[in-house]
N, C-alpha and C positions, 0 to 999 in steps of 0.2 A: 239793614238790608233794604232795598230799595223796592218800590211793589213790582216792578219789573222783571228784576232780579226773582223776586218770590212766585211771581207769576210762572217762570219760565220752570224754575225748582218745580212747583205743581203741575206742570204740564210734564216735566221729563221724569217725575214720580209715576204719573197718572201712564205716563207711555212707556217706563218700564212695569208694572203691572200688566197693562196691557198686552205686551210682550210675552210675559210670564203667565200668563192667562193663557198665550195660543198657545202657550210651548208646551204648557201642562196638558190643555185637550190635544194638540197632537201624539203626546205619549201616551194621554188616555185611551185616545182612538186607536193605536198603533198596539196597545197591552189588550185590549179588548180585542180586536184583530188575532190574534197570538191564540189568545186562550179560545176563542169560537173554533178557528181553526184546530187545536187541537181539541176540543168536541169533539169535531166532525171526524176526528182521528180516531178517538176512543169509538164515537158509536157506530163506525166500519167493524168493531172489533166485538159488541156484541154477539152475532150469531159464533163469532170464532168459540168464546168462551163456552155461551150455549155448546156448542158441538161436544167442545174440550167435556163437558159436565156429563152430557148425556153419554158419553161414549163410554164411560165409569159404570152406565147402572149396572150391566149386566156381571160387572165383580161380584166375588163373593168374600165374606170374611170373619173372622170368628165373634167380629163383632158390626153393628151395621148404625153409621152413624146419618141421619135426617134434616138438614140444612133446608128452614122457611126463610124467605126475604126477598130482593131486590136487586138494583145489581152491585152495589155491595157485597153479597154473597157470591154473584156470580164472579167478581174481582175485576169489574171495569176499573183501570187507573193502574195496576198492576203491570209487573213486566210480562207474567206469566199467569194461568189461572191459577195454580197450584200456590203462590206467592199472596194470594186472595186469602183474609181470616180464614175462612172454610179450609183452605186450603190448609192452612196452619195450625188450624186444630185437628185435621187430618192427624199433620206429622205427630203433632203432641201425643195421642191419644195413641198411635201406632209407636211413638217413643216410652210411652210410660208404661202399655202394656207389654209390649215385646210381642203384640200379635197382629194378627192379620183385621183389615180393616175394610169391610163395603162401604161407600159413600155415594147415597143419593141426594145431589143439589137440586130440589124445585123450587127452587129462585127463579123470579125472573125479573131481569130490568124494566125499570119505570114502574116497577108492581107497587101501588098502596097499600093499604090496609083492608080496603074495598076489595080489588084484584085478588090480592093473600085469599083473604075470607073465601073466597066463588071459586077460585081456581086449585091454588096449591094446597090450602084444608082438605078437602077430598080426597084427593090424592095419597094423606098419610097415611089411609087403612091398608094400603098395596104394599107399605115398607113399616110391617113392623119395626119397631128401631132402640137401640140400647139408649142413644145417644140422640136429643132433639135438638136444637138451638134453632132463634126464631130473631129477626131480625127486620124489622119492618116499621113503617112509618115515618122515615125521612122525606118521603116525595108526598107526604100529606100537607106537609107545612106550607108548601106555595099558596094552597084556598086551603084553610085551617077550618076545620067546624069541629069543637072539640064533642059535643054529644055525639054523630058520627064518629069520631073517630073510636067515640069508648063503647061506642055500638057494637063497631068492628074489630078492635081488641076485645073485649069482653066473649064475641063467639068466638075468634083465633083462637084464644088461651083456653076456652071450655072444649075444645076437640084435640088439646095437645095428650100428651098422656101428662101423669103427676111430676114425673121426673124431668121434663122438659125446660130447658132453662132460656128465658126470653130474654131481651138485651132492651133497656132504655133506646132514647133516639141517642146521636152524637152530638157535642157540643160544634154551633153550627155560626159564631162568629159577630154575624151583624145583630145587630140589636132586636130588631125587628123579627129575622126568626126566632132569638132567642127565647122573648117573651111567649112563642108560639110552643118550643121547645117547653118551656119550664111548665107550660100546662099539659102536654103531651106525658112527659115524664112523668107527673104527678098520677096522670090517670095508670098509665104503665106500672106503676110500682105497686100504686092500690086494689087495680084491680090481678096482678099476679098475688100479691099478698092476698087478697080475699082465697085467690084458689091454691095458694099454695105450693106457687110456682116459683125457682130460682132465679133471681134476678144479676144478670152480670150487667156491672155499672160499665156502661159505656160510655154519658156522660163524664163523668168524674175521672176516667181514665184519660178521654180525651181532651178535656177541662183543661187539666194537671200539665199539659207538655204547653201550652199560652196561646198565643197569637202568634207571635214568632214561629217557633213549634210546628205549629196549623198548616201554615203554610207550608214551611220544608218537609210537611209528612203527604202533600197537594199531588197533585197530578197536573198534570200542564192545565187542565180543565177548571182548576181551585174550585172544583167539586167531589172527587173522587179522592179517594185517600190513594196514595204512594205505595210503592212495597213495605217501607218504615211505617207509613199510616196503618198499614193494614197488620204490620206485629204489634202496634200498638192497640187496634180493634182487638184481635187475637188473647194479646195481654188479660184483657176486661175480662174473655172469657172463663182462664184458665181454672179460676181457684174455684169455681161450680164444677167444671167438667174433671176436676180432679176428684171432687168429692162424688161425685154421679161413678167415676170410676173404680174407686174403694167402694162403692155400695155395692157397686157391679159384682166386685173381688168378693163380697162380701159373700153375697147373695149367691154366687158359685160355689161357692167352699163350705157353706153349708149346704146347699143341693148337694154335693159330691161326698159328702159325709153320712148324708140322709141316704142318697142311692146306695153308697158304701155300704149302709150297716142292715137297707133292704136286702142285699146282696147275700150278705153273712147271713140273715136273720133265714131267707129262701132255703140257702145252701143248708144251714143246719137243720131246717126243717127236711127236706131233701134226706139229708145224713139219716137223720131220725126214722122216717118211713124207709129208709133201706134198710136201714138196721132191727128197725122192726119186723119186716119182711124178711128177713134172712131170718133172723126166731125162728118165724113161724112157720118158715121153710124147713127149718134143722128140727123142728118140733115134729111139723108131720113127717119128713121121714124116717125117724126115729122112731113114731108111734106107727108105720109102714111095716117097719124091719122086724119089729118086734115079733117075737112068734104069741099067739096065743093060746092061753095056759089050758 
């Protein structure tokens, strides 16, 4: 081949690259376009779900379940709120018991671990609760300080009650938050084990569906998880909040045995002093009637 010839080759190499270069940043720019835009779609719909939440406190129900977190919780990416994990473990809990269910969500979007700790912890003393699940520290990973973070984990989890069960961060994809991730989780998992808290693996549930997965469980935003995304959150929870449920069942059935058998144990005392009392009824007037000798 002639250097001409090889000349012109590298030049219509170099200018198909080139080509394929602007074509890429234009779909790059055009796919970035998409997903801001639907952002801006999702965070119109913040105060909706807000609303959707608070409009719930005032239920009542035989049992009362306590959602901490973000807006995860509140079910940004969702078709609906109720569609949101919170949401979903709603249903479970009201499908496993066959009863009535209050739910108070004090989530709020864009809340830290910081935000959690000041705003929604206080809160929990208003809503005794059967049922806790805690959910927080994915919008810490943008500026990661891990002592902060386990500053503010470590008081979250000291104001939950025991049976409260906290959730890992979610597998989050790019490398760079990963590595922020795998030290988040380590503090999460250590310091819930220190106190004794149940852990639903939410990495590892989310892990498990891949990259591929990830994205088809996405929100237009490939920040939010999807209504699939969020049976998948959901999922993580289940096998704690079943157990938390059987303790619940537990823990009734022996108060209802104990009131049971204070009941009986009243009543026969009851029986007893009436039947004494009539004696000593039929006594004196029998020793009344009698004539004297």
């Amino acid at each position: 081949m002639s250097s001409g010839r090889a000349s012109i080759g590298i030049l219509a190499g170099v200018g198909g690259a080139a080509v394929a270069a602007a074509g890429g940043f234009v779909f790059y720019r055009r796919f970035m376009a998409k997903r801001d835009a639907a952002a801006d779609v999702l965070n119109s719909l913040l105060p909706v779900h807000s609303k959707w939440w608070r409009d719930r406190f005032s239920r009542d129900g035989s049992l009362q379940y306590v959602a901490l977190g973000d807006s995860a919780a509140q079910g940004i990416g969702a078709s609906k709120p109720w569609h949101s994990y919170v949401g979903r473990i709603a249903g479970h809990i009201r499908h496993t018991t066959h009863g009535t269910l209050a739910v108070k969500n004090l989530s709020v979007s864009g809340a830290t671990t910081h935000l959690c700790k000041i705003d929604q912890v206080p809160r929990l003393a208003d809503y005794p609760a059967d049922v806790v699940t805690v959910a927080i520290g994915a919008n810490d990973v943008g500026s990661f300080d891990p002592k902060k973070f386990e500053k503010n984990i470590r008081t979250i989890y000291k104001a939950l009650p025991s049976h409260a069960i906290v959730a890992d961060l979610p597998f989050m994809v790019l490398p760079e938050n990963e590595k922020k991730v795998a030290v988040a989780n380590e503090i999460v998992r250590r310091v819930a084990g220190e106190l004794g808290l149940a852990v639903a693996p939410l990495y590892a549930t989310t892990r498990r569906v891949g990259y591929l997965g990830t994205f088809k469980n996405s929100a237009k935003d490939l920040f939010h998880p999807n209504d699939n995304g969020y049976r998948v959150w959901a999922e993580a929870f289940y096998p704690a909040i079943e157990a938390r449920l059987a303790r619940i069942a537990a823990e009734r059935a022996a108060s209802d045995i104990t009131a049971s058998r204070r009941v009986t144990s009243v009543a026969a005392t009851v029986a007893d002093r009436a039947q004494d009392a009539a004696v000593a009824l039929s006594t004196q007037e029998i020793a009344t009637q009698t004539p004297a000798s």
